[in-house]
N, C-alpha and C positions, 0 to 999 in steps of 0.2 A: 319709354317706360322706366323710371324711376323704384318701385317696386315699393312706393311709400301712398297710403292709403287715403285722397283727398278728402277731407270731408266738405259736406255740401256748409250755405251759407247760414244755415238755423241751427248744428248741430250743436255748436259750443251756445247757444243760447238756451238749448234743449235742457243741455246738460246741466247749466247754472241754475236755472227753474227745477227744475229735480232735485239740486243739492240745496237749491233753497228751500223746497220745500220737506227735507228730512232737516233741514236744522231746526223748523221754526216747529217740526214735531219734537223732534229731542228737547227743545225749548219751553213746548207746551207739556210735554211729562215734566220738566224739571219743576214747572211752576206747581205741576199740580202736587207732586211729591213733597216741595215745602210748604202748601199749604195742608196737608195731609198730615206733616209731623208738626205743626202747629197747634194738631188736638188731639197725637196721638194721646198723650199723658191721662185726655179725660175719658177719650176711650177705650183706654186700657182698664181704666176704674170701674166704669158703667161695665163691660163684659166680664172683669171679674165678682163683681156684686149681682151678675147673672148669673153667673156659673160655679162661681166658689174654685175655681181651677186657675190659677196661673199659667198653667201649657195653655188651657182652655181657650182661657182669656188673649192668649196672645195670637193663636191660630186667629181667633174671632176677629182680631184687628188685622191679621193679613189678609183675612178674606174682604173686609170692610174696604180695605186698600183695592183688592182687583176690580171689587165692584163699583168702586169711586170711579176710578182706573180711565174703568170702561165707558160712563156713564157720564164721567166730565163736569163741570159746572156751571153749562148753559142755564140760563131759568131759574139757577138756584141765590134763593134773596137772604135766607140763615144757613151758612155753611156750616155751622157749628153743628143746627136742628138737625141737618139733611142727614149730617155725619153721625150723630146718634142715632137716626131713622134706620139707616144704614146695620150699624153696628147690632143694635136692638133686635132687627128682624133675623140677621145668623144668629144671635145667641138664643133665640125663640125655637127657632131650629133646632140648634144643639138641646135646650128643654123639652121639646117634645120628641127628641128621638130619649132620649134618657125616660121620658113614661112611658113610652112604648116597651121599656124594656125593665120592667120592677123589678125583674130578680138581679139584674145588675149591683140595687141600691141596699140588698139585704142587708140588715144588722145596721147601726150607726156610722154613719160615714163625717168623719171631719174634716172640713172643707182645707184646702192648701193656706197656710198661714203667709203674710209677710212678716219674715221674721228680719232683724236688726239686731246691732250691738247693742249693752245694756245702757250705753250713752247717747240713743237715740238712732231712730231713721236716716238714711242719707236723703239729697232731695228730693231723688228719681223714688224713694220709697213713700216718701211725704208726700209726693204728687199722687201716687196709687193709691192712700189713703184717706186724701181729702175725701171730706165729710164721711168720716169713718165708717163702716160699720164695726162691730167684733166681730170674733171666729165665735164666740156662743152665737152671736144673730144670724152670720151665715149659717150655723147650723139648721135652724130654724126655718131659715127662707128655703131649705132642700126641703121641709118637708109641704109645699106651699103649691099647686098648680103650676104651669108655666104662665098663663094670663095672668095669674095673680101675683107672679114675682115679677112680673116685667111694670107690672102697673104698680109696686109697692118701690121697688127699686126707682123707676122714673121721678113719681110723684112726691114722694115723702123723703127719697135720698139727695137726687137731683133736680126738686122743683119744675120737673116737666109739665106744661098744663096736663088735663086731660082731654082737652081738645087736641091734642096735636099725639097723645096717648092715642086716643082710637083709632084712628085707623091703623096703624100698628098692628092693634090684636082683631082687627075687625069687629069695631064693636061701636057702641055710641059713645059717648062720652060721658052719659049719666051709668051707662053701664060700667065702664071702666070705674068710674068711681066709684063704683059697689065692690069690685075687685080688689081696689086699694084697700077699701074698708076691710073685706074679710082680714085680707092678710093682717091687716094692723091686728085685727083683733087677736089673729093666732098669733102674732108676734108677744101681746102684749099677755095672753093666757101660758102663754110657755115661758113669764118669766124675764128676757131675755134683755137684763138690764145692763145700764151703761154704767163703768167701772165707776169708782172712785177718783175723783179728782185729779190726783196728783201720782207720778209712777213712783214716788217714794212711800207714801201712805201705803199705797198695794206691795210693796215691796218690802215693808214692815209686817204684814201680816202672814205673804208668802216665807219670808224668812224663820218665821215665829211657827208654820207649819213645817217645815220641813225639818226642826228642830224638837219640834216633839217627837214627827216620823223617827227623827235618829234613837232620841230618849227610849222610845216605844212606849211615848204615853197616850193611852187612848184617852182621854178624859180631857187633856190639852184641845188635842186633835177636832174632839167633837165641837168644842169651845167655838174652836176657826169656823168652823162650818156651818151654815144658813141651814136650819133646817129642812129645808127643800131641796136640797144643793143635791145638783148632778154630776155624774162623772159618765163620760163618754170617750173611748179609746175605739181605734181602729184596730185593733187589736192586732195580731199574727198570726204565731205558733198555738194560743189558746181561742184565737177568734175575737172576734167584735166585744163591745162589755157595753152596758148601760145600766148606773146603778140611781138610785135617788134616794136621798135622806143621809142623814148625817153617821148615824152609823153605819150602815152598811160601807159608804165611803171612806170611813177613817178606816175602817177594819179591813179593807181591799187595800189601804194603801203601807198600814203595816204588814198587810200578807206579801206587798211586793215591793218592799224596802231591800236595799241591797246596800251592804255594809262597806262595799269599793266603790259604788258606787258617787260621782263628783257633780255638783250642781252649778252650772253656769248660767248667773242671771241674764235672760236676752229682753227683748220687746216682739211681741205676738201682736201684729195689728194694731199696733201704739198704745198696748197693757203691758204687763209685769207678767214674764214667763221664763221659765225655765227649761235649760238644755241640759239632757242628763247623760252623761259622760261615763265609760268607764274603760278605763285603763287609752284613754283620751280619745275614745271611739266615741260617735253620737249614737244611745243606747235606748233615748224617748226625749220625747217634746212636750211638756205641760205649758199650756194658757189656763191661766188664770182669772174670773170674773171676781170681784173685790168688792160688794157695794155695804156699804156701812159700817166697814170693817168685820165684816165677814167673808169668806167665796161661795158666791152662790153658783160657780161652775168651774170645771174642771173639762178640759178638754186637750185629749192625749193624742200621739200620734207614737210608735213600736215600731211600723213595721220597716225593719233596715231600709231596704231598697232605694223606699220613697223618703226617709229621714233624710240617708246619704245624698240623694238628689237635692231635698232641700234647703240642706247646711251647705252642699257645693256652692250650688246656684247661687245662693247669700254670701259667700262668702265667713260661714263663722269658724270654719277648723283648717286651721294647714293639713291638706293632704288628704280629707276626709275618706276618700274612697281608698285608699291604701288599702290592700288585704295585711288582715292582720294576721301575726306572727301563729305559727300553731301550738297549740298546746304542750308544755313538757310532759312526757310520761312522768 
């Protein structure tokens, strides 16, 4: 007796079949994981133009990930289609637990911005905003069905047929296309036009407001303004705000002019906006809609918390969440 334990004559063949066969699974997630980050970029885009949420949007692609995961790429002949089918059907999800739940959406709510330097997007932000929408349009699409954002968002953003729309929402395809249409049409009654050309033109006219603001000229002020122009703030401490028409707007924005107040031009969804600073804290968030050199929208974000998060995440302020110093008696 030796006290060393013989093994039989299959056992080290057992064992190499075994180890082969977890390597050629590690092998077979690794493939499927880069072909996975191969479109994450687009559908990161498509789940935030569902959701209007950047947290939203990205859960949406982890779950889109497990489900790929699980489900593999047997059968499948457009990996791209499958991977939006995919994505589409959780964020349909997340849309109809959100109308299950309307008191959630009280008062105006403005969708999560991509926000950048005033010298443009980086590419990982370019990628998220290919074929853009704005934050006035996401506004709009919140107020839209979940069938009917997912069929407006597909067709008319990302050229999805509507054959390959329906079954998605379970529907026919001449149905879905009556979906699309509604939304277009709300899209198109609520306004929700695409900026001015260029971010220096917008940038020109935002500049030219925010210098009456200081002046406190109302008469400037109304000038900038489209006659229809909306302001929409998430509000705080005062609650939600939804105003429309030119004055009422100009005159909400000299009631909340603040004279320390500092303005740092950024890019809001690839337009002309502004981050507004004070005592270099981020203090609100304006986007700006610009079209014919007028704004015909105004779209705010206050409330610290979710600023702070915003400007972190982006990257625009050293240190943003720092508590700030207390006040002197």
């Amino acid at each position: 007796m030796t006290g060393v334990r013989e093994e039989g004559p299959g056992a080290g063949s057992g064992q190499r079949h075994a180890q082969g066969e977890q390597d050629q699974a590690r092998s077979g997630d690794a493939r499927l994981a880069e072909l996975f980050e191969e479109h994450r970029g687009r559908l990161r885009a498509v789940a935030y133009r569902m959701l209007g949420s950047l947290d939203e949007a990205e859960d949406a692609v982890q779950e889109s990930w497990v489900r790929f995961a699980a489900a593999g790429v047997g059968g499948v002949e457009n990996l791209g289609g499958w991977l939006t089918t995919i994505v589409t059907r959780v964020c349909l999800n997340v849309l109809r637990a959100r109308a299950a739940r309307p008191e959630a959406l009280a008062g105006p709510w403005v969708p999560d911005p991509v926000l950048s330097a005033a010298d443009g997007p980086t590419p990982e932000q370019e990628a998220l905003l290919a074929d853009s929408v704005g934050l006035a349009m996401l506004v709009v699409l919140d107020t839209l069905t979940p069938a009917e954002r997912v069929a407006f968002v597909l067709h008319d953003v990302f050229d999805v047929p509507f054959g390959e729309i329906a079954p998605v929402l379970g529907r026919t395809p001449e149905a879905s296309r009556q979906l699309a249409s509604r939304a277009r049409q709300r899209v198109r009654t609520a306004g929700a036009h695409e900026p001015d050309g260029t971010l220096a033109a917008q940038r020109a006219v935002i500049d030219a407001f925010f210098a009456a603001a200081r002046s406190g000229d109302l008469a400037a002020l109304v000038e900038l303004l489209d006659p229809d122009v909306v302001l929409r703030t998430d509000g705080f401490a005062a609650g939600s705000a939804l105003l429309r028409g030119a004055d009422p707007v100009a005159r909400a924005t000299l009631a909340g002019a603040h004279p320390e107040a500092e303005f740092r031009p950024v890019v809001v969804n690839g337009a002309a906006g502004v981050l507004i600073t004070l005592r270099r804290r981020p203090a609100g968030l304006m986007a700006f809609t610009v079209v014919g050199g007028r704004i015909t929208a105004v779209d705010g974000i206050t409330d610290p918390h979710r600023l702070r998060r915003l400007v972190a995440e982006q990257g625009l302020l050293d240190a943003p969440d720092r508590p700030a110093a207390p006040e002197q008696p």
